[in-house]
N, C-alpha and C positions, 0 to 999 in steps of 0.2 A: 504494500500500500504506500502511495508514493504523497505520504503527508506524515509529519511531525503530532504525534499525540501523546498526552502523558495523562496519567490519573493520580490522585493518592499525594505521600508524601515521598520522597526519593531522595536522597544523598547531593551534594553541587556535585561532588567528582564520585565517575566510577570509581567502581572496583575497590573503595576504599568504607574504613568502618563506619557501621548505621548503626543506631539501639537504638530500642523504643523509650516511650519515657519512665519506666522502670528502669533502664540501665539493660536490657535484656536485646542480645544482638540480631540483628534480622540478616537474613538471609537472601546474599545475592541467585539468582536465576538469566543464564542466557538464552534467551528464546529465539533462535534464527537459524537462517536457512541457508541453503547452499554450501553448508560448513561455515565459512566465517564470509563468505563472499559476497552476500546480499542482505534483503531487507534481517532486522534483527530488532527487539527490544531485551529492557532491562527491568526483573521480575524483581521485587522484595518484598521474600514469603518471611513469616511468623516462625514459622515452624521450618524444618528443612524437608526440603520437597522430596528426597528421596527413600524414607522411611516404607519399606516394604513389608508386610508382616505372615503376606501367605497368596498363593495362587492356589484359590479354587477349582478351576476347570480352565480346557482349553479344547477349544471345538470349532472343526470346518464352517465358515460360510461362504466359501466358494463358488459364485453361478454355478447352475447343473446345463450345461452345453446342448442345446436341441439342433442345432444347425450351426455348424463349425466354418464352411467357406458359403457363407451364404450371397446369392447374387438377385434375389426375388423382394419388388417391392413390397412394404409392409403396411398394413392399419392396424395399430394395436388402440383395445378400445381403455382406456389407463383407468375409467371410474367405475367396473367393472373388474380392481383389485380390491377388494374389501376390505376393510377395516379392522383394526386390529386392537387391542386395548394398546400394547406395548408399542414404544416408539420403535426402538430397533428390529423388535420382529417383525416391524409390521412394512419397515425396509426391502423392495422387492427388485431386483437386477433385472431389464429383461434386453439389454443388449451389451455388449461390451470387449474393450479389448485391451492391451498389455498396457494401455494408455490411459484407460478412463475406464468407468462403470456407469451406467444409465439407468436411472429406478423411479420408481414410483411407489410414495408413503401414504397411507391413509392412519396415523395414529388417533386414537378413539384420548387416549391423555398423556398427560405429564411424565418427563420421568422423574419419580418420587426418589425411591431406593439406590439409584445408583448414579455414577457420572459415566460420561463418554470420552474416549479419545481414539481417533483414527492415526497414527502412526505411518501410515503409508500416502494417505492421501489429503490434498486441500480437498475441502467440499463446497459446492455451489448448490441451495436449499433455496427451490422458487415456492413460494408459497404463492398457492391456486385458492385455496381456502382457507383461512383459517384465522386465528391472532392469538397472541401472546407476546411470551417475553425470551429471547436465546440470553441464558446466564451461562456464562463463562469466569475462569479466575482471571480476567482483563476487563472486567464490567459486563453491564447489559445493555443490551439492543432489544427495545418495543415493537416488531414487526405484523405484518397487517399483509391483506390482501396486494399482492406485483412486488411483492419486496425479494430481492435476489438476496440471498444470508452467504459471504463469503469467509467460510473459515479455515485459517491455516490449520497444517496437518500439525498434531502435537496439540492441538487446541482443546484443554480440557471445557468439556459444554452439557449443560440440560437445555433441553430445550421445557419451558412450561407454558401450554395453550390454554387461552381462556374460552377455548369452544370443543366441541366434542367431534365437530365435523370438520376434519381437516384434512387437504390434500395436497400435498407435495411432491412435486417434481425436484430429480436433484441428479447431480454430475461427483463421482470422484474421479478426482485429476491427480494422475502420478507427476506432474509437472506443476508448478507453482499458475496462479490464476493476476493476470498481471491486465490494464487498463489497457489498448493497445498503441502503439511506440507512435503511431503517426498524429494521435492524439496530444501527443506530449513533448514540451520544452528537452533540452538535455539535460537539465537540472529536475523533468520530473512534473511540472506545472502543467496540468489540460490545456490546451491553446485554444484561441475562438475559434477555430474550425470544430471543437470536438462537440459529439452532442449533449455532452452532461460537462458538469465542473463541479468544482469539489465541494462547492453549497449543496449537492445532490447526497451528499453522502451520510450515510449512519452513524456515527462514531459509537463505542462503546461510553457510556454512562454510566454512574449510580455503583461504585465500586465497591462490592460486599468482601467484607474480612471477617472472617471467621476464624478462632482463637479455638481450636476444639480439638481435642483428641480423642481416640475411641477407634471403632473397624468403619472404615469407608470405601464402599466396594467403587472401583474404575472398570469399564468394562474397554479395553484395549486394540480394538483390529489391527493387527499385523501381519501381512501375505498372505493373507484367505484367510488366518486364524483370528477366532474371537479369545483372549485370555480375559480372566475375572481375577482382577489383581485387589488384596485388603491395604489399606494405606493405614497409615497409624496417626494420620494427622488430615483434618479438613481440607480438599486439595482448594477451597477458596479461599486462602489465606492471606491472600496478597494483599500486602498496604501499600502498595505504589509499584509505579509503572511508566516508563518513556520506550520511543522507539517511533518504530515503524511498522512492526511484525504484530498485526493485531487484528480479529474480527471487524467487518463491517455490513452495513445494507445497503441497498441499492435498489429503488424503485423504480421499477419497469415505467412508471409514470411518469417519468421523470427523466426517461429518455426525449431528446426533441429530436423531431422525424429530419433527415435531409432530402429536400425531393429535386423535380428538376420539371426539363420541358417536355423528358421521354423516361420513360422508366430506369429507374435509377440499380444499379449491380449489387448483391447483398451484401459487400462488405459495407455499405453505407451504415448499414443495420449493425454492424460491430460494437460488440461493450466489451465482450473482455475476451482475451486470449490468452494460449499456452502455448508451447513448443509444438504441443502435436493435436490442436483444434481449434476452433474459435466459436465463441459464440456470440447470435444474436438477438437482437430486440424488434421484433416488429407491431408497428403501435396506430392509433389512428391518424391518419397524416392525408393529405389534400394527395390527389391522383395527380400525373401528370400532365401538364399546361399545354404542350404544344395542341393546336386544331384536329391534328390527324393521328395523334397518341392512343397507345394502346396500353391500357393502365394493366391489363395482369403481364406477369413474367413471360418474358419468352422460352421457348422449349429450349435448353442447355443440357450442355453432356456432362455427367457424374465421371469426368477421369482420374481425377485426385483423392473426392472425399467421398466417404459416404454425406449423406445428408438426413438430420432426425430433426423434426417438425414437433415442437410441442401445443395444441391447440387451446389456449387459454380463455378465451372470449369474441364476439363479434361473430362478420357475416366470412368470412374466409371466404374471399371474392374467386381466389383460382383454381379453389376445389368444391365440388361434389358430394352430400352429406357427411359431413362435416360436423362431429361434437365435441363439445368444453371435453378438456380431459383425452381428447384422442391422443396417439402419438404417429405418423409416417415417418418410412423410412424410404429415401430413394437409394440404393447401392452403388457404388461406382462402380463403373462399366455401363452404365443403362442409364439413356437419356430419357428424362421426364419435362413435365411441364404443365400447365394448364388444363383441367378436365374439359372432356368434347362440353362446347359451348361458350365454356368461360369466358375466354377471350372475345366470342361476338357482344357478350353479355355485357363485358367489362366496357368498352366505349363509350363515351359520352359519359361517364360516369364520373365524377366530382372529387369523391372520401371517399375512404374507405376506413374502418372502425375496428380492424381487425387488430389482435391483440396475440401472440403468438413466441415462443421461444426456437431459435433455431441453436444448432450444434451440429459441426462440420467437423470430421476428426478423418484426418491424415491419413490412418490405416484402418482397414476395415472393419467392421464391429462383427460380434459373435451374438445368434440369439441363442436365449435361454429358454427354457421350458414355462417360468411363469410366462414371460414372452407369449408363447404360443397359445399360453391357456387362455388369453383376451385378444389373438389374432382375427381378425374379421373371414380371414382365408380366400379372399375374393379381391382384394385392393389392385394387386397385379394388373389386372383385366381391366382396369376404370378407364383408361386409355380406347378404348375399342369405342370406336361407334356406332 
């Protein structure tokens, strides 16, 4: 995250001694990435963060692989994963590769009993439905309906919702989740060309410390394995905090559209990218201007990325039933575009109100069996007239 934030109270110089106001020493933490080479903050816990007292279990969640080289368009219908009490169970893969994982949550609540940390991956958490509060030991973030939740890997988190009906869309990324370059100064500052700037953003708030000792279960993903680690101290201990290295949000709303005279190319739609994907925002924004303009996409060949569609809201002008919660996948190798009609349809046409997440990944995705269990099995064919 390419902004200055701190919380809490902190030391003037690193690295050097802290006590609380008992005289009792707090405990530095380096929280960063890349080894020492990139973004990074500076953690001071209560207690010392590394206090381990027992590993309960450790258990596979590794997608189950339904289709290994797959080259066949997809409609998976995503609100038609049901609902689960538990946050993490109720976490569902159903595409993915050596790069990323693509899922779909319906949590019924809170996690009460334990904390989370993904080890392997940043996470991107689009909330389709739902509200609450993401608590982390770097503060909380309040999020709500189009808010993107960008959390580094290592990021201890609960998430707690104040509704029962919630639906999440989400990405792990084995590559860090970065704003993209052409957006950005060399020093890191949004430039007026980009479509959001950094008034757009969430910061973490409201920094809870906890002073406690006792068993506090983490539940850990590392390389397909879940570990259930006991801590011996509150992992939200932290009294202060600077950096860089830290959760934030990002409202889909909050994107401003870039259009033109003729239909504009998806990178336009770019909010954040990694080494090996990009993703985008597509929001309601004015069709294209010129007289003879043809407001849906034109047919383009898949040769680089796959392409996964997530259907969020609105009339999704260049496809063909069409609902909240779908997800399409075009493959690379096979050129798609516009369902028969669309594009007569789309002329003359003004807005469009469509509200949608894309994700464009480098190498190709693997589906999974839940995958298949909400496949429509007919999407392929939409193209025939």
């Amino acid at each position: 995250m390419p902004i200055y934030h701190h919380l809490g109270n902190i030391p003037q110089k690193r690295h050097t001694i802290f006590k609380s106001p008992q005289g009792n020493y707090y405990y530095e933490q380096l929280f960063g990435t890349e080894g020492f080479n990139s973004h990074s903050s500076l953690l001071y816990h209560t207690h010392r963060p590394t206090q381990v007292k027992e590993i309960l279990k450790s258990y596979s969640v590794e997608p189950k692989v339904a289709i290994d080289k797959n080259i066949k368009s997809l409609l998976l219908k995503g609100f038609e994963i049901k609902p689960t009490n538990d946050f993490l169970e109720s976490r569902k893969t159903v595409l993915f590769n050596s790069d990323c994982h693509i899922g779909l949550a319906a949590p019924k609540e809170s996690m009460k009993n334990y904390f989370y940390k993904n080890a392997d991956a940043d996470e991107m958490i689009f909330i389709h439905k739902g509200k609450g509060k993401l608590k982390t030991f770097m503060g909380n973030i309040d999020f709500e309906y189009g808010d993107y939740l960008i959390i580094p890997r290592g990021m201890i988190y609960q998430m707690e919702f104040e509704t029962t009906e919630n639906r999440l869309f989400y990405v792990e990324s084995f590559a860090p989740f970065y704003t993209p370059k052409r957006y950005k100064s060399s020093s890191g500052q949004l430039l007026e060309h980009s479509p959001f700037c950094e008034r757009d953003f969430k910061l973490p708030t409201e920094l809870e410390t906890h002073d406690e000792k006792g068993d506090f279960i983490i539940k850990i993903k590392k390389e397909g394995m879940m570990h259930e680690f006991v801590y011996a101290t509150h992992p939200f201990d932290v009294v202060g905090w600077d950096g860089y290295n830290f959760p934030y949000a990002f409202s889909i709303h909050n994107f401003e559209p870039i259009t033109g005279r003729v239909h504009q190319p998806p990178p336009v739609h770019q909010t954040f990218e990694t080494s090996t994907f990009v993703v985008c925002s597509f929001v309601p924004r004015l069709y294209d201007y010129h007289p003879e303009a043809i407001p849906a996409p034109y047919n383009h060949s898949n040769i680089d990325s796959d392409e996964v569609l997530y259907y969020v809201d609105g009339d999704f002008m260049s496809r063909n039933n069409i609902e909240q919660g779908h997800i399409t996948l075009h493959p690379k190798g096979i050129p798609h575009g516009p369902a028969p009609g669309a594009m007569e349809r789309s002329i003359g046409q003004t807005i469009t109100k469509e509200l949608a997440v894309m994700v464009d990944t480098f190498r190709p995705l693997k589906v999974t069996e839940e995958a298949m269990g909400i496949d429509d099995g007919k999407y392929y064919k939409s193209w025939v007239e």
